[in-house]
C-alpha positions in Angstrom: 0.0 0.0 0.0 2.9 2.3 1.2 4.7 1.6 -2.1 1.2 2.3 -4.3 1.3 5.8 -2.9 4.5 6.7 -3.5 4.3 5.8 -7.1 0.9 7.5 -7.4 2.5 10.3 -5.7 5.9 10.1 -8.2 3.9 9.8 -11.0 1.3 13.2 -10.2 4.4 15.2 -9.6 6.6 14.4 -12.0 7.8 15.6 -15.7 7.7 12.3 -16.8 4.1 10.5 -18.0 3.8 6.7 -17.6 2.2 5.3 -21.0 2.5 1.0 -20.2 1.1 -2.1 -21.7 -0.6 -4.0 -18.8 2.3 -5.6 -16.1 3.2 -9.7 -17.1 0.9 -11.9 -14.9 3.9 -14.8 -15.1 7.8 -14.5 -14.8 9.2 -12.4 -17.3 12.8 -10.8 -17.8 12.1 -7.2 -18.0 14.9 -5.1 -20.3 15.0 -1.9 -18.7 16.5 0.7 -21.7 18.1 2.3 -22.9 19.6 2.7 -19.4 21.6 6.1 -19.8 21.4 7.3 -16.3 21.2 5.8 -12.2 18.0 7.7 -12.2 16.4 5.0 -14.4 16.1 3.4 -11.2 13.3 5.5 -9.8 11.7 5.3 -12.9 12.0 1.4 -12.8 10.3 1.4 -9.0 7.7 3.9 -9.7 6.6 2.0 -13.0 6.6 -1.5 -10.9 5.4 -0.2 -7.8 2.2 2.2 -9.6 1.6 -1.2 -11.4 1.5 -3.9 -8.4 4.8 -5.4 -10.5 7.1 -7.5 -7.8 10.3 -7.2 -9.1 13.7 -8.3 -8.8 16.9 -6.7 -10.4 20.2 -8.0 -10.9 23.3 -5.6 -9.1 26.9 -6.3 -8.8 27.7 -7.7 -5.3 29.6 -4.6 -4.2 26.3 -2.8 -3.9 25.1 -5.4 -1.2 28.0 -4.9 1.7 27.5 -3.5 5.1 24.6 -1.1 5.6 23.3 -1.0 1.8 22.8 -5.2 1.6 19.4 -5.2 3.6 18.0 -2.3 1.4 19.2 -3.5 -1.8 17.3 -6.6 -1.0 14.0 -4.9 0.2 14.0 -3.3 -3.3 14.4 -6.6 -5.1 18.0 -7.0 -5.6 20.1 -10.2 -6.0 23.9 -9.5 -6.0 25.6 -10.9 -8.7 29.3 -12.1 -8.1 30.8 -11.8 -11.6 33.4 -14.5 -10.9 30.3 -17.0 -10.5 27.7 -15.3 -13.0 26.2 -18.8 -13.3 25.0 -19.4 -9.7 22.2 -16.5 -11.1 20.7 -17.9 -13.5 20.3 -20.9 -11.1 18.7 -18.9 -8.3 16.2 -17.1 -11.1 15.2 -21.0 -12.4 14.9 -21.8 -9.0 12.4 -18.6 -8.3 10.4 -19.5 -11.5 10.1 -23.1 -10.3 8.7 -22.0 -6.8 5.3 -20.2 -8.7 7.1 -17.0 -7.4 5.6 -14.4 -10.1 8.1 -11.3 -10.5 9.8 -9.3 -13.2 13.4 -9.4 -13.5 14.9 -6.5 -14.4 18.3 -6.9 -16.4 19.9 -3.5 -18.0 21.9 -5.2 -20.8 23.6 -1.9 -22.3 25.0 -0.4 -19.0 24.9 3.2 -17.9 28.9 3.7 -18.9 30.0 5.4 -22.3 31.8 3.5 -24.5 29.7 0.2 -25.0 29.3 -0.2 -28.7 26.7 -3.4 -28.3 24.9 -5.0 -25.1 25.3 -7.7 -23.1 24.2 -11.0 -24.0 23.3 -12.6 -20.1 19.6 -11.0 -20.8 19.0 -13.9 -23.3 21.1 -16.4 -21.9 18.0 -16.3 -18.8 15.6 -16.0 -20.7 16.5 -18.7 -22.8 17.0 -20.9 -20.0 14.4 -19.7 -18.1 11.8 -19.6 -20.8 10.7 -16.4 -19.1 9.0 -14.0 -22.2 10.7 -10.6 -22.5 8.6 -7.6 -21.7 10.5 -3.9 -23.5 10.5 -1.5 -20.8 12.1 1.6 -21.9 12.9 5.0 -20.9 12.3 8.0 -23.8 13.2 11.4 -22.8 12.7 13.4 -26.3 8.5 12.2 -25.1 9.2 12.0 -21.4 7.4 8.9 -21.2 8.5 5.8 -19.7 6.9 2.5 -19.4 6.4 -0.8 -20.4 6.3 -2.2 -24.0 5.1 -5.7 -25.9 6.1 -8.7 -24.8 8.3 -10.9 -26.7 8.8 -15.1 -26.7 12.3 -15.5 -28.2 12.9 -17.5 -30.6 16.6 -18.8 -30.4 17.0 -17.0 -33.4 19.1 -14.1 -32.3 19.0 -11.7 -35.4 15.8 -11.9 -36.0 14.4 -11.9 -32.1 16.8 -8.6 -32.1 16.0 -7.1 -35.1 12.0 -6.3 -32.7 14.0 -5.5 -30.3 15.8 -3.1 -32.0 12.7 -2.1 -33.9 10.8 -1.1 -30.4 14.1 0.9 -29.3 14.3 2.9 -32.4 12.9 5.5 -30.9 13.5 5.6 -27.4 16.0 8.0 -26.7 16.9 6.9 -22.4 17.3 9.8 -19.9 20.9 10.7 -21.5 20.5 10.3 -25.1 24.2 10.9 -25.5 24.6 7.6 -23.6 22.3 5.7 -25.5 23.4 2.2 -27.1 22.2 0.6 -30.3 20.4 -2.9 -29.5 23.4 -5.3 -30.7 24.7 -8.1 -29.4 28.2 -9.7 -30.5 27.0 -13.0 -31.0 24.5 -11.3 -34.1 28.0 -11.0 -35.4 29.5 -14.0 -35.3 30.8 -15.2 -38.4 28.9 -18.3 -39.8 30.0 -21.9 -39.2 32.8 -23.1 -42.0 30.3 -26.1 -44.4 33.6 -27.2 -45.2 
């Protein structure tokens, strides 16, 4: 309830308009981008909190020491230790297998300059998972925010990307400047040798 009415709150006094599809009523791997800016992620809990959305979000393990570890939690975290990214994609299946019903929220272009594609762990999950992907996105040239379409990937990775990329086209995130093109390096690969 507390959390309702601080997104309704957010929402009435902010620049920014909410303009969502409906939230996913099963497990689904939310992409939150483009993510330009830290302040995507009070956009990210007022869209899930004005929309009853439990969510969970993936954060390096760093952010969980000492005092900040019992917040990070309450607001859905699950450290990551990049030595043993596997051990996460274990604990979501594990979630999903439960019946727990959440979003997970993965940022696969990063907030840092100098990324020319994203990261790949967003489909590796879902993938594995079979969790859908549901577009949430940040535009600031509208000053809208919200969720988009969901998506079941195919296992085809150009052509699930190319929607992806299609959706993005126009989103500009909170620091366009910042904003990364909807690539992955595996679209790149070169093809297998029929030799």
């Amino acid at each position: 309830m507390v959390r309702r009415l601080l997104a309704s709150a957010f929402w009435a006094l902010s620049p920014w308009k909410l303009v969502t599809e409906p939230a996913p009523q099963r497990p689904a791997l939310l992409i939150g981008a483009p993510h330009t800016s830290n302040w995507d992620f009070v956009l990210m809990l007022a869209i899930a909190w004005r929309l009853q959305l439990p969510i969970r979000w993936l954060g390096k393990h760093s952010l969980f020491t000492a005092w900040r570890g019992p917040m990070m939690r309450a607001l859905g975290g699950i450290p990551v230790d990049r030595r043993a990214p596997s051990k996460v994609v274990g604990e979501v299946v594990e979630r999903v297998r439960s019946g727990e019903v959440f979003g997970l929220v993965v940022t696969p272009d990063g907030t840092r300059r100098g990324h020319s594609h994203w990261k790949s762990g967003f489909y590796r999950i879902a993938r594995a998972t079979g969790m859908p992907l549901v577009l949430g996105y940040v535009d600031r040239t509208t000053m809208t925010t919200g969720l988009g379409p969901i998506l079941e990937l195919t296992g085809n990775i150009p052509a699930d990307m190319d929607r992806i990329r299609a959706f993005y086209a126009d989103k500009a995130g909170y620091l366009p400047e910042n904003r990364v093109e909807p690539r992955l390096r595996e679209e790149e690969a070169p093809p297998a040798d029929a030799g």
